[in-house]
Backbone as CSV, one residue per row, in Angstrom:
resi,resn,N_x,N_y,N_z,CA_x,CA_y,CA_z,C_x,C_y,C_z
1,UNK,-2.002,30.862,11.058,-2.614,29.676,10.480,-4.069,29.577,10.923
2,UNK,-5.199,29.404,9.943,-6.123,29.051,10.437,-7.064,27.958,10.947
3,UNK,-7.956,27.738,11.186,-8.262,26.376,11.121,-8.268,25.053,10.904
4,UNK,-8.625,25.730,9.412,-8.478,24.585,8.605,-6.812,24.061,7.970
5,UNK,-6.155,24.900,7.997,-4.678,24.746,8.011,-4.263,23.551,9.194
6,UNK,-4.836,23.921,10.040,-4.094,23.460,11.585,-4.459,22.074,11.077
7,UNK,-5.299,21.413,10.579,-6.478,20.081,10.340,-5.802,19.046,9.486
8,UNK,-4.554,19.709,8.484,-4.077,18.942,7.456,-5.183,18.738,6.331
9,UNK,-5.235,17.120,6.436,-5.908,15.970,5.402,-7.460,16.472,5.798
10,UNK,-7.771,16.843,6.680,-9.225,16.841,7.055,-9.581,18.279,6.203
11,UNK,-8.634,19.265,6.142,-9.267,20.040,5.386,-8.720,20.009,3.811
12,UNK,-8.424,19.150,3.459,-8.035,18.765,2.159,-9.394,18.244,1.599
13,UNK,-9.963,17.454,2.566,-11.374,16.587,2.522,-12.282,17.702,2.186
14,UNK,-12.370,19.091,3.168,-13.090,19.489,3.305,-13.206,20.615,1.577
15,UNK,-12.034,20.807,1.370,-11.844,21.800,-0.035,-12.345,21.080,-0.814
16,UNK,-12.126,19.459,-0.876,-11.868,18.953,-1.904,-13.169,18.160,-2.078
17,UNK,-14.115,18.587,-1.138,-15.368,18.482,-1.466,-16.512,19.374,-2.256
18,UNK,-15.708,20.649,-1.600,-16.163,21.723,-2.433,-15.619,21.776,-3.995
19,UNK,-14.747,21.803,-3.937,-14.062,21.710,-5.067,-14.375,20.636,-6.226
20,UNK,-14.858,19.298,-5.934,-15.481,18.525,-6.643,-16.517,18.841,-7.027
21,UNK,-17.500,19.838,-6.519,-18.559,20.197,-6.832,-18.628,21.113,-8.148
22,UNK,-17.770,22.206,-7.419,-17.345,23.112,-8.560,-16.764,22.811,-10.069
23,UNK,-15.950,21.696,-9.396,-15.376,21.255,-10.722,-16.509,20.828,-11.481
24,UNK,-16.865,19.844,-11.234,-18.638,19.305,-12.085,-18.950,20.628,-12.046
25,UNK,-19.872,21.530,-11.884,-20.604,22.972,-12.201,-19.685,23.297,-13.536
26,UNK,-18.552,23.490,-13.618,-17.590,23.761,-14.544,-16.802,22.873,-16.126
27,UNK,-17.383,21.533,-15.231,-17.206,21.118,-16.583,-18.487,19.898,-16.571
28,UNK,-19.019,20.475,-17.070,-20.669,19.969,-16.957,-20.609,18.240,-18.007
29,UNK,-21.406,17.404,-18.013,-21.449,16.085,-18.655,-21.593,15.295,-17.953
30,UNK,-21.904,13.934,-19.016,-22.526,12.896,-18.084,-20.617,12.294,-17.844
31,UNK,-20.726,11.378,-16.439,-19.746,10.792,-15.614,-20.298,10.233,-15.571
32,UNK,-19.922,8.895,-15.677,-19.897,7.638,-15.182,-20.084,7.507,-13.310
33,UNK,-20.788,7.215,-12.682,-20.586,7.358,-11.189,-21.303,8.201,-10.479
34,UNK,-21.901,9.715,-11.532,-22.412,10.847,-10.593,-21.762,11.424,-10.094
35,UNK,-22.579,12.691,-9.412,-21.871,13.514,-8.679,-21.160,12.962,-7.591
36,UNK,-21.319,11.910,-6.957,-20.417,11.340,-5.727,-19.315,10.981,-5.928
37,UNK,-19.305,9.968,-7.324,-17.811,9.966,-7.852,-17.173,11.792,-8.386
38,UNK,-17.575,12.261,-8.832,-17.097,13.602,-8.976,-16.763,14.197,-7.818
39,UNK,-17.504,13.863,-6.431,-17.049,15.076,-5.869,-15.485,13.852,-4.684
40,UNK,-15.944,12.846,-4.893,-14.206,11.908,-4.815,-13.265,12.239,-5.262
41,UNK,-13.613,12.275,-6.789,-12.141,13.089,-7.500,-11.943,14.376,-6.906
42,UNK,-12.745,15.016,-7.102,-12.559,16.840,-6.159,-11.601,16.759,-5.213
43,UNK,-11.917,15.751,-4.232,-11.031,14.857,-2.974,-10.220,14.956,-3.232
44,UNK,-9.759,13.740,-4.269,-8.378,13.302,-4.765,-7.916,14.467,-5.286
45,UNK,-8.483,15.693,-5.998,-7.724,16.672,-6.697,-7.021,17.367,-5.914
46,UNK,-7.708,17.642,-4.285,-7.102,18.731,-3.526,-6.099,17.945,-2.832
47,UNK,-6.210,16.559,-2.542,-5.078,15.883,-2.129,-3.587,15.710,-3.223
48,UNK,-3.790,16.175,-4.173,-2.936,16.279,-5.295,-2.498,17.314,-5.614
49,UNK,-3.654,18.504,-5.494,-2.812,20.030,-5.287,-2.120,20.541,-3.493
50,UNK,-2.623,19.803,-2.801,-1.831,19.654,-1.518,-0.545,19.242,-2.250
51,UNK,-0.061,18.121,-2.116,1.393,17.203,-2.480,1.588,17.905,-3.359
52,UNK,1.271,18.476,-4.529,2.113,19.282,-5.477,2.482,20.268,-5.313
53,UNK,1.909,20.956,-4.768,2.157,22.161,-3.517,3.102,22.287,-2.633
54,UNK,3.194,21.420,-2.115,3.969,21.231,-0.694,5.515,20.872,-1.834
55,UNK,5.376,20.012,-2.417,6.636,19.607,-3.550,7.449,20.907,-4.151
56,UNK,6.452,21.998,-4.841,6.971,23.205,-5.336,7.529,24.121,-4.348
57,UNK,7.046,23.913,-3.475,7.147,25.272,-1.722,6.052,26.069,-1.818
58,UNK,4.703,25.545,-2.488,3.887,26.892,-2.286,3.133,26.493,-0.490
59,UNK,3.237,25.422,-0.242,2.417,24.939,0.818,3.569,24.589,1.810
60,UNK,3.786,24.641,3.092,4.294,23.958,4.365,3.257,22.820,4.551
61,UNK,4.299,22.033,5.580,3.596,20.660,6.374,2.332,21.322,6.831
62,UNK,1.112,20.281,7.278,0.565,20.911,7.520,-0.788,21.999,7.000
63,UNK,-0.423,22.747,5.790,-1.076,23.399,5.393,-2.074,22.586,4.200
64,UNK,-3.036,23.647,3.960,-4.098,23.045,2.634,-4.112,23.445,1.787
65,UNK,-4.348,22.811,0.679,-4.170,23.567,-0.639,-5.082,24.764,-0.859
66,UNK,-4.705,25.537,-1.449,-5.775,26.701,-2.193,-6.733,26.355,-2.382
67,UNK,-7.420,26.889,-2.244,-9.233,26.604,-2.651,-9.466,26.465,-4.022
68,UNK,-8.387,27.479,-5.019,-8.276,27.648,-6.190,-7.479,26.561,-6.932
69,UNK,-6.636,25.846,-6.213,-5.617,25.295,-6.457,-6.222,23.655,-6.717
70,UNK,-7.015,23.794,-5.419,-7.910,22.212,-5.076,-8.880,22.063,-6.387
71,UNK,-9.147,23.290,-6.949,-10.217,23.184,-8.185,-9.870,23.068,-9.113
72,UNK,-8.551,23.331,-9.624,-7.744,23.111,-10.703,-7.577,21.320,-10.951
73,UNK,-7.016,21.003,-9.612,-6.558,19.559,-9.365,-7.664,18.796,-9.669
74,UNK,-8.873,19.730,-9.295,-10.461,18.513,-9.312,-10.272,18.514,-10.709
75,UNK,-10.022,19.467,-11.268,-10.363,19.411,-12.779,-9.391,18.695,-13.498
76,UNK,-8.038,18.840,-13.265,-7.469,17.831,-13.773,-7.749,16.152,-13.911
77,UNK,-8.042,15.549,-12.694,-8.553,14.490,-11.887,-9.575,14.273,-13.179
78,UNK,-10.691,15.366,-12.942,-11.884,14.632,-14.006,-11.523,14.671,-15.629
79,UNK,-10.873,15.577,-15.593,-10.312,15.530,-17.645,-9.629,13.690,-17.475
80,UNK,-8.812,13.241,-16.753,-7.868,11.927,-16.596,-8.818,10.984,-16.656
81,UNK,-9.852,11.027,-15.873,-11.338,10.440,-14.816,-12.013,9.779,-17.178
82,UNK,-12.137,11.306,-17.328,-13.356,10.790,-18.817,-12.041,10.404,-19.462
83,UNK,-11.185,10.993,-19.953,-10.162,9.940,-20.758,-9.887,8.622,-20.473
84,UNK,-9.515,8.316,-19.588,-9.572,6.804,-19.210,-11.001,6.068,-19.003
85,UNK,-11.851,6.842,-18.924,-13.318,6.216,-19.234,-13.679,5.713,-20.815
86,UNK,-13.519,7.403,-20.993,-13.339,7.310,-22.714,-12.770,6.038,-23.537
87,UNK,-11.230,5.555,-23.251,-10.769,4.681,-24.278,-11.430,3.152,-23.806
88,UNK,-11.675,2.962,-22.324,-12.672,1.856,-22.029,-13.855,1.466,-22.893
89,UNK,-14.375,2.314,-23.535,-15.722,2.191,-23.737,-15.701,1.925,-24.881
């Protein structure tokens, strides 16, 4: 286990910061909020591919989501993020 494994939630934070980023780089447009709200959801995404993870057995207690996995989730997060923006408006 490495590091960031050992850390839990803290490195969920830490993917899922990166990962918010990426996600915005990837799906480019205006958001409501900016990149800060984007890179929150990123957050929330890897905290969501954590728990979905851990739910399927790809993850143990403990562990962090994929780096790949956390970016998927960001991206999900923001497709949900503009749809529910979307019918607001």
């Amino acid at each position: 286990m490495g590091y960031l494994a050992d850390h839990g939630v803290v490195a969920w934070l830490i993917i899922g910061l990166l990962a918010g980023g990426i996600a915005k780089l990837l799906m480019p447009g205006k958001d409501p909020g900016g990149c800060i709200v984007t890179i929150l959801l990123g957050i929330a995404g890897a905290l969501l591919a954590g728990f979905l993870g851990k739910a399927v057995g790809w993850y143990q207690d403990g562990e962090a989501a994929g780096f790949l996995a956390a970016i998927v989730g960001a991206i999900l997060i923001l497709i949900v993020y503009r749809l529910v923006l979307r019918r607001r408006g």
